[in-house]
NUTILUM-893171 format. One record per residue (C-alpha): x, y, z; residue number from 1. Coordinates in nm, 4 decimals, padded with zeros to 6 digits. Each point is the difference from the previous one (the first is absolute). Layout:
REM residues N
> X	Y	Z	bator
> X	Y	Z	NUM
...
//
This chain:
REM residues 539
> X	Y	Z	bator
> 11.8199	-23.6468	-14.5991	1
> -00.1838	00.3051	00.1665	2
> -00.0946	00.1023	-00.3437	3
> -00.1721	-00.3205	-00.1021	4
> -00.1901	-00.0091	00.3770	5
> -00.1198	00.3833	-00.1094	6
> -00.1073	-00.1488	-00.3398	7
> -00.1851	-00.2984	00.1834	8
> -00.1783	00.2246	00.2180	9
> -00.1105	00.2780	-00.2632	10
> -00.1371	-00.2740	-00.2372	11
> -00.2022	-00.1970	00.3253	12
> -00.1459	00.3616	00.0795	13
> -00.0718	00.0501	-00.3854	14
> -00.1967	-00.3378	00.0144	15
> -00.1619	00.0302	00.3123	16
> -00.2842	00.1952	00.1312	17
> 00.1586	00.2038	00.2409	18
> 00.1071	00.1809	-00.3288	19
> -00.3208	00.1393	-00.0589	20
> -00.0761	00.1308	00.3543	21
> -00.1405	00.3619	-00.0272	22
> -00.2499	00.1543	00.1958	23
> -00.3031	00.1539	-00.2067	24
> -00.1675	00.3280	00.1271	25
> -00.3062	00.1141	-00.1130	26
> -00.1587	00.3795	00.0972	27
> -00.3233	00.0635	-00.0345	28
> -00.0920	00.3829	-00.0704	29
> -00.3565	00.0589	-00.0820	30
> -00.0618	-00.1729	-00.3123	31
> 00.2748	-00.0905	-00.1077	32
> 00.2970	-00.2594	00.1842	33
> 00.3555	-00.0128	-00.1308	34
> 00.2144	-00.2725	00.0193	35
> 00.4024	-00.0285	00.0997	36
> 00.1350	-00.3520	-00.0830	37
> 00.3932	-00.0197	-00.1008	38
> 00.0018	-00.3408	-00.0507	39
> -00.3027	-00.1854	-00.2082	40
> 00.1277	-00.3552	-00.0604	41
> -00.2441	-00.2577	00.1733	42
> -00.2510	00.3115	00.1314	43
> -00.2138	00.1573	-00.2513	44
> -00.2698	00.3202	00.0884	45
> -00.2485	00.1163	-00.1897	46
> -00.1489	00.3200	00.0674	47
> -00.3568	00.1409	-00.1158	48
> -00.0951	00.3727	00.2010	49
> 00.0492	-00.1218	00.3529	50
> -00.0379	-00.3428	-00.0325	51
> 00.3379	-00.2097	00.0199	52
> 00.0614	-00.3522	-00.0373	53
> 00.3115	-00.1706	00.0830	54
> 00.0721	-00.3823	-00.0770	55
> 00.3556	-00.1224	00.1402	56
> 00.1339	-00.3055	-00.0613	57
> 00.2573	00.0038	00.2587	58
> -00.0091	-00.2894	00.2489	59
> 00.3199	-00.0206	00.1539	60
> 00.0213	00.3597	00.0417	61
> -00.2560	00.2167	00.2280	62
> -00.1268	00.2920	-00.2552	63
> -00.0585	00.3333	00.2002	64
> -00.2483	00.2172	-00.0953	65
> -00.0263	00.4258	00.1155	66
> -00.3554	00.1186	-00.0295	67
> -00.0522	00.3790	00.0628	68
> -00.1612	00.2601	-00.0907	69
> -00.3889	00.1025	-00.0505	70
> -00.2634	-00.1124	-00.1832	71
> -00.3991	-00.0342	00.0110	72
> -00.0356	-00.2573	-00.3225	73
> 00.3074	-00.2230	00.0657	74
> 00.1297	-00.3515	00.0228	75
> 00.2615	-00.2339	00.0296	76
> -00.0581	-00.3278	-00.1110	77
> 00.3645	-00.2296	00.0584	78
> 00.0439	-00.3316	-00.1424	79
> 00.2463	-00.1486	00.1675	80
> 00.2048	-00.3966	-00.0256	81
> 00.2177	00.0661	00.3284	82
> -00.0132	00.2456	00.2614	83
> -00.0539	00.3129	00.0270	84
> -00.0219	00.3235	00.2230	85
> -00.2426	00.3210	-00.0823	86
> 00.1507	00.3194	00.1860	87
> -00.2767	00.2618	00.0783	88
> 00.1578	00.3141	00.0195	89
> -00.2499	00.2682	00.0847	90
> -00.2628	-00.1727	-00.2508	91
> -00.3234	00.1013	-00.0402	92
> -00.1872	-00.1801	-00.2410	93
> -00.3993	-00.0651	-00.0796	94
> -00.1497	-00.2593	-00.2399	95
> -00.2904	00.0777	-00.1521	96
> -00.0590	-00.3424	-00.1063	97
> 00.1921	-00.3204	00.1409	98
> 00.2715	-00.0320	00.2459	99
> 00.2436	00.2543	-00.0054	100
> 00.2527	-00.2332	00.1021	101
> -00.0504	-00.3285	-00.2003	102
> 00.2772	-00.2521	00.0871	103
> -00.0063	-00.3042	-00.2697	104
> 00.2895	-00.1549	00.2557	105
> 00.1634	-00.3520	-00.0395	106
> 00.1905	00.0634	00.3337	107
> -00.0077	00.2731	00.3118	108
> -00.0350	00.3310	-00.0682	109
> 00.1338	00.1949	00.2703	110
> -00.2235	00.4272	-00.0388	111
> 00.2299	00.2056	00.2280	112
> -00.1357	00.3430	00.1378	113
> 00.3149	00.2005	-00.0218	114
> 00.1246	00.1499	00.3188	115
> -00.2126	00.2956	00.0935	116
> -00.1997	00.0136	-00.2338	117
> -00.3693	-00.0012	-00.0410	118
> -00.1480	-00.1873	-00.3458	119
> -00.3877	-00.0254	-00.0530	120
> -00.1283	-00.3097	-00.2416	121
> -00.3752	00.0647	-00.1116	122
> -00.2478	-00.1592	-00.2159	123
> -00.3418	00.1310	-00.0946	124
> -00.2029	-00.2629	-00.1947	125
> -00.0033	-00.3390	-00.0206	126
> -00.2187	-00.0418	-00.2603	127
> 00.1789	-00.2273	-00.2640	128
> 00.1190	-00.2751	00.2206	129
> 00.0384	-00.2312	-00.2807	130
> 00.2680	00.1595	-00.1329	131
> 00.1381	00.2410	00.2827	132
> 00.0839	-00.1281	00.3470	133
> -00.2227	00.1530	00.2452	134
> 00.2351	00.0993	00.2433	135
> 00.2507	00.2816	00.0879	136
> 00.2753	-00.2558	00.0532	137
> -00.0815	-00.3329	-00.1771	138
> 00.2528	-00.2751	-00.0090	139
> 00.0569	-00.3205	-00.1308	140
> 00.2801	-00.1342	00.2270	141
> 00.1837	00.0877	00.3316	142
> -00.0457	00.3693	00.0928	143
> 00.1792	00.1700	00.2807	144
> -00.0578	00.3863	00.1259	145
> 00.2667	00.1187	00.1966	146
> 00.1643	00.3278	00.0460	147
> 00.0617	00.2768	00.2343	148
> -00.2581	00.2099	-00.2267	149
> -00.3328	00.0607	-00.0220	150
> -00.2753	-00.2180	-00.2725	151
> -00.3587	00.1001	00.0300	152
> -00.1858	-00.2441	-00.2028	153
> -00.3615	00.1879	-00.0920	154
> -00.2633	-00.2008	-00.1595	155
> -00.2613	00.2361	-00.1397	156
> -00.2264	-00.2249	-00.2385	157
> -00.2655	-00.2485	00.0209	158
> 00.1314	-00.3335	00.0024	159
> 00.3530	00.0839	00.0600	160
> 00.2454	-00.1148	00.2720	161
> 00.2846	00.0999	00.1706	162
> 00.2832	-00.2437	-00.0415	163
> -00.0468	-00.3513	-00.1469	164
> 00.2543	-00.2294	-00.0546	165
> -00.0528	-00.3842	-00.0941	166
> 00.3239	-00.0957	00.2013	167
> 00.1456	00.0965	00.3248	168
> -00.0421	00.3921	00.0947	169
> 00.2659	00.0864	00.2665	170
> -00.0073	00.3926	00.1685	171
> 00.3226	00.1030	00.1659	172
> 00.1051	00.3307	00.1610	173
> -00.2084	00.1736	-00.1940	174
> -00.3091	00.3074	00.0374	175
> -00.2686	-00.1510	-00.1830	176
> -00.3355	00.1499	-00.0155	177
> -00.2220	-00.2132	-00.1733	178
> -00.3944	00.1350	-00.1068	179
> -00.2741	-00.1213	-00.1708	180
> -00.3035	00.2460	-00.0525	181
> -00.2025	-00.1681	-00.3514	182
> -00.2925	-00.2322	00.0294	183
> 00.0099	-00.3811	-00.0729	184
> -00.0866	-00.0626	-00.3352	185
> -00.3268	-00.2445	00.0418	186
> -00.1176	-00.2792	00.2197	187
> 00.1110	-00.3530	-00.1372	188
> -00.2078	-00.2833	-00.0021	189
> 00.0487	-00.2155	00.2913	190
> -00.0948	-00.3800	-00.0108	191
> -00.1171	-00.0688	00.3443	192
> -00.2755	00.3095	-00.0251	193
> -00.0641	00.0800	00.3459	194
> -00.1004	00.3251	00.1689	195
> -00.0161	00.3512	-00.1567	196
> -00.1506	-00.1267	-00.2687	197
> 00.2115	-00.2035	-00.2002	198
> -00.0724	-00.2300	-00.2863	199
> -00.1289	-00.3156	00.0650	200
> 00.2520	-00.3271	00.0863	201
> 00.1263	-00.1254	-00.3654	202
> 00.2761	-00.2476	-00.0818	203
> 00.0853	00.1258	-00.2725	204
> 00.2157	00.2584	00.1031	205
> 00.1560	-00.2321	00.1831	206
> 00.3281	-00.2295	-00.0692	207
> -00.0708	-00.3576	-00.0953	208
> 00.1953	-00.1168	00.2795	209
> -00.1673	00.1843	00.2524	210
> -00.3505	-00.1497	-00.1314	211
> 00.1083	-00.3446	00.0669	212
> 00.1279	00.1087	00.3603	213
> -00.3591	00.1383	00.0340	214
> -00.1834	-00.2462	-00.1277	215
> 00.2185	-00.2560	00.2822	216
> -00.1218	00.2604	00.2645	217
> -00.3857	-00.0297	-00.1446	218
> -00.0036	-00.3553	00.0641	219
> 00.1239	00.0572	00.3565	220
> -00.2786	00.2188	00.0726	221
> -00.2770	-00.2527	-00.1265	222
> 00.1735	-00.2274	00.2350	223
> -00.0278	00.2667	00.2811	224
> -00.3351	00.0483	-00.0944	225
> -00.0833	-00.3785	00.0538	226
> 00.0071	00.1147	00.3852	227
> -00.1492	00.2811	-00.0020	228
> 00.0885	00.3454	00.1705	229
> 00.2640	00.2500	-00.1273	230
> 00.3861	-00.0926	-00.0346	231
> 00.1553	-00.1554	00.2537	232
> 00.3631	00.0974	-00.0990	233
> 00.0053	00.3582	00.2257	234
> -00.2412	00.1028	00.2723	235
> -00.1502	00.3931	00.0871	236
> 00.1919	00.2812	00.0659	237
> 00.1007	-00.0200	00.3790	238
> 00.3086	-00.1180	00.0116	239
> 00.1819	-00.0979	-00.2485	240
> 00.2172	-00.2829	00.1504	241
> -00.3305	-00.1778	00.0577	242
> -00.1344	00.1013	-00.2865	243
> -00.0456	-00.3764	-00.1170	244
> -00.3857	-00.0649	00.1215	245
> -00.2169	00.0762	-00.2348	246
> -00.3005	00.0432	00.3012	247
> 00.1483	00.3174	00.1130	248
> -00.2087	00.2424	-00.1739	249
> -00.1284	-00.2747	-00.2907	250
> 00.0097	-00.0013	-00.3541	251
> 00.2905	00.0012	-00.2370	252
> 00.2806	00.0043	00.2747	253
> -00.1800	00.1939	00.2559	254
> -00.0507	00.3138	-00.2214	255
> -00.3857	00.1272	00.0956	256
> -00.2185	00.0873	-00.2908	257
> 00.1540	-00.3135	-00.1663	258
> -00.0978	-00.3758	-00.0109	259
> 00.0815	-00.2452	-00.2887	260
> -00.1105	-00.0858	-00.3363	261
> -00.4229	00.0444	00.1164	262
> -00.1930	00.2761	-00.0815	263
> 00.1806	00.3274	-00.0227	264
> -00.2753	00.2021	00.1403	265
> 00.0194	-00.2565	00.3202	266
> 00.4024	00.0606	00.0960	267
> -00.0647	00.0691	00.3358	268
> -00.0666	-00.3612	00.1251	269
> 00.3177	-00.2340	00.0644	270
> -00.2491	-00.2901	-00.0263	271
> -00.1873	00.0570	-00.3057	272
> 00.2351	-00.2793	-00.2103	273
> 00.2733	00.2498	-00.0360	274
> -00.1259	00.3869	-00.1510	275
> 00.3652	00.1308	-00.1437	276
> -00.2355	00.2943	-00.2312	277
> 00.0575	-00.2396	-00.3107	278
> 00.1141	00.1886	-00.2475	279
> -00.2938	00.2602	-00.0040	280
> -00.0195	00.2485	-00.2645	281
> 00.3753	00.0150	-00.0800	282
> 00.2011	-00.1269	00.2597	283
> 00.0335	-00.1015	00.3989	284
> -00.2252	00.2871	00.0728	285
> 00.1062	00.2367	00.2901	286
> 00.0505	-00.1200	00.2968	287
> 00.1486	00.2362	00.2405	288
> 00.3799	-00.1150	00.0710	289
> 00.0809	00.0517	-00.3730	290
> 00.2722	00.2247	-00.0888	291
> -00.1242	00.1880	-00.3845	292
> -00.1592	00.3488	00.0555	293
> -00.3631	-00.0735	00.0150	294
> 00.0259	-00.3841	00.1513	295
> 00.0647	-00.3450	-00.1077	296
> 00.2653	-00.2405	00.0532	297
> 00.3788	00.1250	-00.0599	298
> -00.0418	-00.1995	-00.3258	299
> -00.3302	00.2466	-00.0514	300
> 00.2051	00.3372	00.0296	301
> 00.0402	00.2860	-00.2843	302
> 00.2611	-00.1035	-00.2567	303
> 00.1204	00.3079	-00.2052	304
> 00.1718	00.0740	-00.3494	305
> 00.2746	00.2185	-00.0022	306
> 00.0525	00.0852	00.3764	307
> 00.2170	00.2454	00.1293	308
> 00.2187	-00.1401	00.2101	309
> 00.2802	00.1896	00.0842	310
> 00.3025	-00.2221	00.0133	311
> -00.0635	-00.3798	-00.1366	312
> 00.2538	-00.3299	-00.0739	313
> -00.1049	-00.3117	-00.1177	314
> 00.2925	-00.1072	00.2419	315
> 00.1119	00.1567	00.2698	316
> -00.0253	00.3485	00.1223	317
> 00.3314	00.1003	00.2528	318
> 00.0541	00.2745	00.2251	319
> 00.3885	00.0340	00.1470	320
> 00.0045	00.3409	00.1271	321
> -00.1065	00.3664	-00.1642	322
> -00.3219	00.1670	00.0437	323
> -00.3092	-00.1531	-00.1969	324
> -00.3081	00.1777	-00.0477	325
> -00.3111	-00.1450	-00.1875	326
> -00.3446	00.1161	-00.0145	327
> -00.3138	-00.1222	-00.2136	328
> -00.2991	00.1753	-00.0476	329
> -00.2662	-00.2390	-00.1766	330
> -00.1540	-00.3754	00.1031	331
> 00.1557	-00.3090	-00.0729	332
> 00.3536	00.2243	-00.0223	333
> 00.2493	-00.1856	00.2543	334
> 00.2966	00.2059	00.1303	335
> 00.2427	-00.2539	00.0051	336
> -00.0396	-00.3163	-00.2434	337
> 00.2681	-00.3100	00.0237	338
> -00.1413	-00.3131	-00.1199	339
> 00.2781	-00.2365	00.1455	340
> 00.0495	00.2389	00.2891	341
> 00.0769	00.3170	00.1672	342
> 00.3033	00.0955	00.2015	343
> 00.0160	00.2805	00.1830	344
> 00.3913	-00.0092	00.1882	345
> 00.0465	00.3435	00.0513	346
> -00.0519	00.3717	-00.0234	347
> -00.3487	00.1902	00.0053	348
> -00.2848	-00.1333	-00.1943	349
> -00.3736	00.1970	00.0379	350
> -00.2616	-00.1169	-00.1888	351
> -00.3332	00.1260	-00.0568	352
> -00.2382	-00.2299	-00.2400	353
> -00.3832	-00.0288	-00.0487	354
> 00.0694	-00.4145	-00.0775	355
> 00.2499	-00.1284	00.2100	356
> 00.2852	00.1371	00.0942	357
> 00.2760	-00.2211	-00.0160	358
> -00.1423	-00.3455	-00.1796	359
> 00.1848	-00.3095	-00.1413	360
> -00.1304	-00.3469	-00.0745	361
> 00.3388	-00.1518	00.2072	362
> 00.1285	00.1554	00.3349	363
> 00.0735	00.2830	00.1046	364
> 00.2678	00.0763	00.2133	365
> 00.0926	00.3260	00.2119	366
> 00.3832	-00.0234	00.1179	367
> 00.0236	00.3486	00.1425	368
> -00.1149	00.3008	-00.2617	369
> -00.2346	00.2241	00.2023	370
> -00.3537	-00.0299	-00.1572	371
> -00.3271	00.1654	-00.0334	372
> -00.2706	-00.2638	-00.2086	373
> -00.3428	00.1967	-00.0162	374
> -00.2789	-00.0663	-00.2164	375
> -00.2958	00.1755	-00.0102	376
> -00.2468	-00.3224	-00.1224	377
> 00.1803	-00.2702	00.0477	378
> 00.2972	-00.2229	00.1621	379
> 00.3099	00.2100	00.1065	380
> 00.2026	-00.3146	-00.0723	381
> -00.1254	-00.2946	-00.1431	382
> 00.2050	-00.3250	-00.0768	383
> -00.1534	-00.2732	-00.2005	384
> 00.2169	-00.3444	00.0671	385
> -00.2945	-00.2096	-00.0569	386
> -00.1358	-00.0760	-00.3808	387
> -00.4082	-00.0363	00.0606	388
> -00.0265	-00.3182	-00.2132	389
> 00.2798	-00.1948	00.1851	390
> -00.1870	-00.2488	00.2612	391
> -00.3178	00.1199	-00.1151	392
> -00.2114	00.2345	00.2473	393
> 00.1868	-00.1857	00.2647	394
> 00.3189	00.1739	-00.1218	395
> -00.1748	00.3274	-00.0507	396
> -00.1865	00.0626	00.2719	397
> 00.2994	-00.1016	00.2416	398
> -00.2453	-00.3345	00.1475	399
> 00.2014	-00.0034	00.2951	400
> 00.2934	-00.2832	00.0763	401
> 00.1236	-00.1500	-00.3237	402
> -00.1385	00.2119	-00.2024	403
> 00.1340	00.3518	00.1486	404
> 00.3334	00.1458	-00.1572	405
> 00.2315	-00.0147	00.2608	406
> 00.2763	00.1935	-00.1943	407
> 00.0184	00.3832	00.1179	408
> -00.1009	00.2127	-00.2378	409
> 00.1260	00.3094	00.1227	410
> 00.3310	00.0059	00.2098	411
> 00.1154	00.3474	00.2146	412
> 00.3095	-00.0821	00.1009	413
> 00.0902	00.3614	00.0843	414
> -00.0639	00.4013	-00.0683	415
> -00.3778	00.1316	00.0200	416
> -00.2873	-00.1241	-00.1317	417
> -00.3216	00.2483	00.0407	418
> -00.2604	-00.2143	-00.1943	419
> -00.3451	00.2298	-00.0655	420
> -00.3352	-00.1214	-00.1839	421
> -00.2324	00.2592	00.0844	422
> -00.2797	-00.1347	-00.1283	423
> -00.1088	-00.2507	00.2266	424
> -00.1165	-00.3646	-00.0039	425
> 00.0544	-00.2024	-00.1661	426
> 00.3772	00.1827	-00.1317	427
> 00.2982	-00.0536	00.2052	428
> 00.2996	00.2007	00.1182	429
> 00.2043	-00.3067	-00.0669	430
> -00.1980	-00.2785	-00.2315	431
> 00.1505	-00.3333	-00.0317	432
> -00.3276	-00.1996	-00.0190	433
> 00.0703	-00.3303	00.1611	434
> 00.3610	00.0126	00.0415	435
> 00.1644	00.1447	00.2656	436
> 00.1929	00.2884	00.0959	437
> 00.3882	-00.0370	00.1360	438
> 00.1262	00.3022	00.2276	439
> 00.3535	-00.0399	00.1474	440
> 00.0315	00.3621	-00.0392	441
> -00.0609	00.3768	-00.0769	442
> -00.3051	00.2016	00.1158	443
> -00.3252	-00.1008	-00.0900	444
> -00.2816	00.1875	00.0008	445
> -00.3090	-00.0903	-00.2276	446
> -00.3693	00.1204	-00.0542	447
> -00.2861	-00.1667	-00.1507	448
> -00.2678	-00.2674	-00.0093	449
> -00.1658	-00.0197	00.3438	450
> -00.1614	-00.3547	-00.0516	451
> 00.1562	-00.1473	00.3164	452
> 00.2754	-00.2356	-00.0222	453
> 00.0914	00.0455	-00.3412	454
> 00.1768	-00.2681	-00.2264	455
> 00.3147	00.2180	-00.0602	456
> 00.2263	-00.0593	00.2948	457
> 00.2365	-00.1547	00.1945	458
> 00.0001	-00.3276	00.1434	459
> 00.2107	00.0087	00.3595	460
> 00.2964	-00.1969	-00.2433	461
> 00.0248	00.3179	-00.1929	462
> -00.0632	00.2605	00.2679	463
> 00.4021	-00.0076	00.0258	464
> -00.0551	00.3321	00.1086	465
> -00.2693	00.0319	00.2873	466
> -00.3272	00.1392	-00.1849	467
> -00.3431	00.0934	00.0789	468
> -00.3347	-00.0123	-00.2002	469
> -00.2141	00.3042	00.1117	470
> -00.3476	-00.0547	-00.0784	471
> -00.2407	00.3109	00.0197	472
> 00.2641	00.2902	-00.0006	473
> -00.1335	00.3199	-00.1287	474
> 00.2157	00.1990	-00.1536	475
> -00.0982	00.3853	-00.0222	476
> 00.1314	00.1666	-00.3203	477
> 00.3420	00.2229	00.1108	478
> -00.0591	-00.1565	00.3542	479
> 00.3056	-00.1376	00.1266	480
> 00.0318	-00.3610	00.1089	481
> 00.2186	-00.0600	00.3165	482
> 00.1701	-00.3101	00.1009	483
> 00.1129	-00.0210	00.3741	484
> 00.1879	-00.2324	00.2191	485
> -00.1293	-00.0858	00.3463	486
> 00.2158	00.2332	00.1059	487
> -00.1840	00.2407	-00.1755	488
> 00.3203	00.1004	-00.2201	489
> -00.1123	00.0631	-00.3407	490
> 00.1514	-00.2130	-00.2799	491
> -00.2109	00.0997	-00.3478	492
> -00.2005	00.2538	-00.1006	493
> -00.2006	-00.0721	-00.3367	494
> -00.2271	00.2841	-00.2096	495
> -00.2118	-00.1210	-00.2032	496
> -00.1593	00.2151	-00.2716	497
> -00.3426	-00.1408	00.0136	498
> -00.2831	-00.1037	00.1996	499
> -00.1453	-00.3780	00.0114	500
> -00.2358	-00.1067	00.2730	501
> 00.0693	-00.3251	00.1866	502
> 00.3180	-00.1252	-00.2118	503
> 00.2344	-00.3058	00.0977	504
> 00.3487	00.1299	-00.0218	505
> 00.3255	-00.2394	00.0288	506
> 00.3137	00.1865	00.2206	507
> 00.3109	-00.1314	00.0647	508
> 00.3352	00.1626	00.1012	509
> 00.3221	-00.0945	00.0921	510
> -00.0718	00.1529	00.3592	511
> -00.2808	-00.2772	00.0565	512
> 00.0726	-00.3190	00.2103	513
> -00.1962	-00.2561	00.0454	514
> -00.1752	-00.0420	00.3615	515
> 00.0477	00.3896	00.0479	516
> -00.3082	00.2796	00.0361	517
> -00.0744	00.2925	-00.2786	518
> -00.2829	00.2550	-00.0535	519
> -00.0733	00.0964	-00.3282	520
> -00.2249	00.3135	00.0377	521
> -00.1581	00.2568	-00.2660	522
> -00.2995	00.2564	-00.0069	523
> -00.2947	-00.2133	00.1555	524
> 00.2481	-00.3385	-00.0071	525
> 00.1622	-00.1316	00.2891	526
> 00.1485	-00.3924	00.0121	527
> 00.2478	-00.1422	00.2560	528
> 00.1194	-00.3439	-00.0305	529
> 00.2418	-00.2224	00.0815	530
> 00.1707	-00.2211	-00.2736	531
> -00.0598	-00.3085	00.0939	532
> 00.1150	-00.1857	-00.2754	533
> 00.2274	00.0838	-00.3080	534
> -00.3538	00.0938	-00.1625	535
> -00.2397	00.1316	00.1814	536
> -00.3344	00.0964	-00.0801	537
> -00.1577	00.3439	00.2074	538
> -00.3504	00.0251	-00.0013	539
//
């Protein structure tokens, strides 16, 4: 009997492919890599000079993969049905062409920095991007960096980006240095035109659907323009919970310079049957509230090809704990990219970005990973719930009542938050457009904007955490910024590396209560207030 249960098992393992698991190592040395596979059933490699690629056909069993060595030609390209996990053991490997580490995944891949070591990923040009992937770590599922290593992640060429990933990218324990130095690779063409010179409005680079949803909002405008005078769906900047009279400062929802569909040159009147710039000379001219780099509307700002962003998902970008470091050194390059979101739960996370520096078109959440968000030209953080054709303009532009996103678009729930745009209006420390922001937690401590009450913030429903808007703080680059009590006990001190004249700034900490008196005071600053309300604004 035992010897027919020992003859069962062999021939299930022989079947089985737990019978092929065997970790592959691969050293690069110079110019050449060797290989060291004992086992080649359902994993084949194919080496050429320093250029290995490894297609496993395991899916029940997790592949491993050792990576060390040296190498300033290299790659690993790994093809792979099931999971797998890439061990970096003291690896320091440049591409000079295409992703150094190009993951043709089905499922996770787990890259591991072994313990105590330090491993270096570079890329130098990103030239062929039709046939290489122009990143240092490009993936085409799941990724997840963990590790009690060290990965620096350098992204030398034009066009090239840090980490990209078209599902979930997930950082855990980590060191991760993350730095883009190339240029973008071109300006794309953007539909809407707008400021900074872009090509004039055309549909056709536009999708067929989104025609017909403009051509619905075209016939509400003739309607509007029936009546005469600017949009009545969102009023002027004051502020923005009455932000739904279109009288405030006239024109297209209040915005000055603007009117309706009249004569372009002629903007400035509310009554002139509407003056919205038309669509002069390639797009919705340039009014002054728009976000691109030389004006327009946000649908007006610089769209680039090949930007250097230094860590992008299609999905979701997620920080447990580790120490994540990403800067970007060229415009339109984002620091931190997730398209369905960004979580940020724990560790350290420092970002430095000339775009934004944490973006995603979907919330972001921070649930207690100490950040720094700075961008030198544009939002620190910027989330994008709202899609700019749904409810027409009314949507967009927020319109007040029914047509403002209620949903929070960026939740602190804990940790710290320092939030810094140091470029001034109209960029944010923390952009949500016309959704609000939901503190129950954390310190908060942004810089940007200085237009007054701005639309990013909390309503006194998601103030769960007592909060203040401070509008007109100047912050004094390497100044410090001191909170006090009325007691005159001091419970923050902030540096900021920058100056900006006349910011707004949102603080919160878990040492504020509502109905109680604080100073905030800096070099040629000095506020005290009393929280009146779960939200308070401090002029």
């Amino acid at each position: 009997m035992k010897i027919q249960l020992i003859l069962a098992l062999a021939s299930s393992l022989f079947f089985c492919d737990i019978c092929h698991a065997a970790d592959v190592t691969v050293k690069f040395n110079g110019k050449k890599a060797t290989v060291k596979q004992e086992v080649k059933d359902s994993v084949s490699v194919s080496v050429e000079g320093t250029h290995v690629n490894i297609v496993s056909t395991y899916q029940a069993h997790k592949l491993t993969v050792r990576l060390t060595g040296k190498s300033d030609d290299g790659q690993l390209i790994l093809k792979t049905d099931g999971k797998a996990k890439v061990k970096l053991d003291h690896l320091n490997l440049t591409s000079q062409e295409g992703a150094p580490l190009w993951l043709k995944n089905k499922k996770k891949v787990e890259l591991v920095a072994v313990d105590g070591t330090e491993n270096i990923l570079c890329i130098a040009a990103c030239n062929d991007t039709a046939n290489h992937k122009a990143a240092v770590i490009w993936a085409k599922d799941k990724v997840r960096l963990s590790g009690k290593g060290v990965l620096n992640v350098l992204a030398k060429g034009d066009g090239c980006k840090g980490i990209r990933s078209k599902d979930d990218i997930t950082i855990e324990d980590l060191t991760l240095n993350v730095e883009t130095t190339g240029n973008n690779l071109g300006e794309k063409a953007n539909p809407f035109g707008g400021g900074g010179g872009m090509p004039p409005f055309s549909f056709d680079n536009i999708s067929e659907e989104d025609k017909a949803r403009f051509e619905e909002m075209r016939k509400n405008f003739e309607e509007m323009m029936q009546n005469g005078g600017g949009f009545p769906m969102m009023g002027g900047f004051g502020n923005p919970l009455e932000r739904n009279d279109s009288t405030r400062q006239g024109g297209f929802g209040g915005f000055p310079m603007m009117g309706g569909f009249g004569n372009p040159l002629e903007r400035n009147d509310s009554t002139r049957q509407g003056g919205f710039g038309g669509f002069p000379m390639g797009g919705f001219g340039a009014p002054p509230m728009g976000d691109g780099e030389e004006g327009g509307m946000p649908f007006g700002k610089h769209k680039y090809n090949g930007t250097t962003k230094g860590i992008k998902s299609q999905k979701k970008v997620i920080v447990n704990s580790g120490t994540v470091t990403v800067t970007t050194s060229s415009p339109g390059a984002e620091g931190i990219e997730g398209k369905e979101g960004v979580l940020l739960n724990g560790g350290k996370v420092n970002v430095m970005a000339v775009d934004d520096a944490i973006n995603a078109n979907a919330r972001i959440e921070f649930n207690g990973a100490d950040v720094i968000a700075r961008s030198t030209n544009n939002d620190a953080v910027d989330a994008n719930l709202m899609d700019f054709f749904a409810g027409g303009f009314g949507g967009f532009f927020g319109g007040g009542g029914q047509n403002q996103n209620n949903d929070p678009a960026i939740i602190i729930t804990g940790g710290t938050v320092y939030a810094w745009s140091q470029v001034g209006a109209p960029e944010e420390g923390l952009d949500c457009d016309f959704s609000p922001i939901e503190i129950s937690g954390g310190r908060v401590f942004s810089v940007g904007a200085g237009m007054g009450e701005m639309p990013s913030v909390p309503t006194n429903e998601l103030a769960k955490q007592a909060t203040a808007l401070l509008i007109g703080i100047d912050i004094v680059q390497d100044e410090p910024v001191f909170v006090y009590d009325s007691t005159e006990k001091l419970i923050d001190t902030i540096t900021v590396p920058f100056s900006l004249k006349r910011s707004s700034s949102i603080i919160s900490s878990p040492q504020f209560k509502t109905g109680n008196t604080y100073t905030v005071k800096t070099k040629g600053y000095e506020r005290t207030f009393t929280l009146n309300e779960n939200f308070t604004i401090v002029r």
